[in-house]
C-alpha positions in Angstrom: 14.9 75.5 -144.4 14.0 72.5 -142.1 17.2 71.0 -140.9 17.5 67.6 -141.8 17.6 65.8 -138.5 14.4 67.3 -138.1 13.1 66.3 -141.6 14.5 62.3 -140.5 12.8 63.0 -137.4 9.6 63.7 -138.4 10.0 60.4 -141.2 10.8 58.1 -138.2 8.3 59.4 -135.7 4.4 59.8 -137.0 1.9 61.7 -135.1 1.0 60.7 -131.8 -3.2 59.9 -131.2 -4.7 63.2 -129.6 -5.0 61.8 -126.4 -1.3 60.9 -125.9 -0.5 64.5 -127.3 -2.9 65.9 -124.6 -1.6 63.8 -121.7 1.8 64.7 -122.3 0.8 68.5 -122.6 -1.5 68.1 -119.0 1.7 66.7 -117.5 3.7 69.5 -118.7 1.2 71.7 -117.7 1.1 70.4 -114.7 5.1 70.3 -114.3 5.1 73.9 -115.2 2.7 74.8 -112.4 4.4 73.1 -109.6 7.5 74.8 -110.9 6.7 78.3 -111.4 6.5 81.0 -109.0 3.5 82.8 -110.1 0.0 81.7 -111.5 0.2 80.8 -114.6 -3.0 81.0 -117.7 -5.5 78.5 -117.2 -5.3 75.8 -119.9 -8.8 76.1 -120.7 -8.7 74.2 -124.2 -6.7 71.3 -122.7 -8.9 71.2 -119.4 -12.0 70.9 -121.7 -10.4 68.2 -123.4 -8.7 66.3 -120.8 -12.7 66.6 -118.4 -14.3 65.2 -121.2 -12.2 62.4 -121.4 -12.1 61.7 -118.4 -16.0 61.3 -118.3 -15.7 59.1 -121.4 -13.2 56.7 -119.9 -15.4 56.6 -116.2 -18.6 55.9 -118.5 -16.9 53.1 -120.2 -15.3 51.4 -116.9 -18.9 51.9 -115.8 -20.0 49.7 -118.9 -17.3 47.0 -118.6 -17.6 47.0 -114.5 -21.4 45.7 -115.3 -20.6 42.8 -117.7 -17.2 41.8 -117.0 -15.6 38.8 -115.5 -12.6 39.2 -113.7 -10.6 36.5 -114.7 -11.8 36.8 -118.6 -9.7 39.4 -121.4 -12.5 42.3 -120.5 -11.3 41.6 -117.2 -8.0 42.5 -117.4 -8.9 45.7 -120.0 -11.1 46.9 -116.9 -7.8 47.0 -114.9 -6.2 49.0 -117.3 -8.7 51.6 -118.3 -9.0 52.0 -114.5 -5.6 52.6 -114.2 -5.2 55.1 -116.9 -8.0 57.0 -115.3 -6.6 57.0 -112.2 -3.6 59.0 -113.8 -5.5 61.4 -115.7 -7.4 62.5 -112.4 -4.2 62.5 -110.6 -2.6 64.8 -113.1 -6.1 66.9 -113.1 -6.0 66.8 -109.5 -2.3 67.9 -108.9 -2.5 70.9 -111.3 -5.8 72.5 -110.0 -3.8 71.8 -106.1 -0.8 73.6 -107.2 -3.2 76.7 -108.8 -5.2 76.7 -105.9 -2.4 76.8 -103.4 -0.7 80.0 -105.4 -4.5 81.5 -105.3 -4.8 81.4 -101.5 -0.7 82.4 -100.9 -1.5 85.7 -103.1 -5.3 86.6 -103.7 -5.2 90.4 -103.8 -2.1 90.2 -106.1 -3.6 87.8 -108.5 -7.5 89.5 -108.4 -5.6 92.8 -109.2 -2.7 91.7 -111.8 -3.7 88.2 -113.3 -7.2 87.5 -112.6 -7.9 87.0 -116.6 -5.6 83.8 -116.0 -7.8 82.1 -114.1 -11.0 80.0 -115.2 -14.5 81.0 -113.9 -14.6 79.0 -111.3 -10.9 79.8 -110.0 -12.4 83.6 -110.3 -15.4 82.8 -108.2 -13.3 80.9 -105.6 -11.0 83.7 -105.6 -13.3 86.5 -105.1 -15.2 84.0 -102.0 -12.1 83.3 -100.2 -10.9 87.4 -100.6 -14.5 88.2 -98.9 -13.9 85.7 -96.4 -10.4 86.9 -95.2 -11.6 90.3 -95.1 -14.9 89.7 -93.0 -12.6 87.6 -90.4 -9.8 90.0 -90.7 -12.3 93.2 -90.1 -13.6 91.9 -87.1 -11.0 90.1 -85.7 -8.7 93.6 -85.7 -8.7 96.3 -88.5 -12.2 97.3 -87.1 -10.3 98.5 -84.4 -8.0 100.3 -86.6 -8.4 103.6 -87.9 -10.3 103.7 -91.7 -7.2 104.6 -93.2 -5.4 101.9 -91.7 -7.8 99.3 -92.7 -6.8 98.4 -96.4 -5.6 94.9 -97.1 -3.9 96.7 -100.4 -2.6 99.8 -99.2 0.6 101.2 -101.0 1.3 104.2 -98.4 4.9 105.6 -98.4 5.6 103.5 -101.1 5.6 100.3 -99.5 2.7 97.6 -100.8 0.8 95.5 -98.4 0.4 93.0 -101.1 2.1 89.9 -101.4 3.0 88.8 -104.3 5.2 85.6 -106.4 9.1 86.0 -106.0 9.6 86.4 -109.8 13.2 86.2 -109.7 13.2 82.7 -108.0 15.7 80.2 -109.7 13.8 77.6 -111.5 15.0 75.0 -114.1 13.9 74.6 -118.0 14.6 72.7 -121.0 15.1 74.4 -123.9 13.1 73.1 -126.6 14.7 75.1 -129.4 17.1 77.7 -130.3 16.2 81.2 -128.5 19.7 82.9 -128.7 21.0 84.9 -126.3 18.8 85.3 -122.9 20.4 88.1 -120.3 19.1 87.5 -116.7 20.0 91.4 -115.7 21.7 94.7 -116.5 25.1 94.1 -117.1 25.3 90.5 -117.6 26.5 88.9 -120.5 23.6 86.3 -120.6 23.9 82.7 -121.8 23.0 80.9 -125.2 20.6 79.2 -125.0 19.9 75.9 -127.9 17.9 73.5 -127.8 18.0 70.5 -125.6 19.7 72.5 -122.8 18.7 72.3 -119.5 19.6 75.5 -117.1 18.8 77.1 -113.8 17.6 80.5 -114.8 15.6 83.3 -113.0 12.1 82.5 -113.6 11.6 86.3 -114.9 14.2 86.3 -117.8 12.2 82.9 -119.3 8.7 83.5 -118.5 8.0 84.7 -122.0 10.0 82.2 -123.2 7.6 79.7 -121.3 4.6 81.3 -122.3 5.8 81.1 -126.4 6.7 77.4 -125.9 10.5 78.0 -126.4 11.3 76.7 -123.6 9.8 74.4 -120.6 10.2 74.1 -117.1 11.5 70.8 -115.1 
């Protein structure tokens, strides 16, 4: 049964318009990207969203830049649709940087473990800049190497070449509702977790949690 802070809540506060909703979920998304170790899924649906938009709002400044006076009321509603697409495209911008960076920091690990959380073109990009290290690196010095010798992902004697996120890095989140009881490792007695806590947990005891929308990072 809804609890009834919840119930006044949802009285007191209607629905915001879809694009609010999505700009508040691209800067989360964004948020979350800068904030997390590894790569996380591509927001495809919200991307979609957000690029059309984006067209529609640089169509209509188009429109108004063409007929509009600068010191009339279109004028001044220029300024501001230019400024709220300015933020959009920063907020576009940052998030595919802060993918992009994590793509060239770890490309075998991510082509071999989480390339279905990338979007085509991050794939494409991916599988470019991997061909491109490996020409360079070939003939700069593992052609000189003998052919065992030469893998970028060898695993020999148990040790892996390939470098990969530090999922145990600290990072903060916000809990947005009640999850119970998260244990960070063997033996610990974990903390309770409720909603509207903020902690600084290791990212792999809350990554599932992230993923389910339990909990967000900050």
């Amino acid at each position: 049964m809804a609890d009834i802070s919840d119930i006044l809540a949802s009285v007191s506060h209607p629905a915001s318009p879809p694009s609010i909703t999505d700009l508040h979920a691209l800067t989360r998304a964004y948020t979350a990207e800068r904030c997390a170790p590894d790569l996380l899924p591509y927001p495809s649906a919200l991307m979609i969203r957000t690029l059309s938009r984006i067209r529609q709002q640089i169509s209509t400044v188009e429109d108004l830049s063409a007929s509009a006076d600068s010191g009339t009321k279109s004028g001044f509603k220029l300024i501001v649709l230019q400024t709220e697409l300015e933020r959009w495209k920063w907020l576009v911008r940052g998030l595919l940087r802060a993918r992009i960076a994590k793509i060239d920091r770890y490309p075998l690990h991510i082509l071999q473990n989480q390339e279905a959380d990338l979007s085509g073109e991050e794939s494409e990009y991916l599988r470019a800049h991997q061909a491109l290290l490996e020409r360079h690196y070939g003939g700069s010095f593992l052609g000189a190497f003998p052919a065992a010798l030469r893998r970028l992902d060898d695993t020999a004697g148990g040790i892996s070449m390939v470098d990969g996120p530090d999922t145990d890095g600290a990072v903060f989140v916000r809990v947005l509702s009640d999850v119970g009881r998260v244990v960070q490792q063997s033996g610990d007695e974990g903390m309770e977790m409720k909603k509207g806590d903020v902690w600084l947990v290791r990212w792999s005891s809350v990554k599932e949690l992230v993923a389910r929308g339990d909990v967000e990072l900050v």
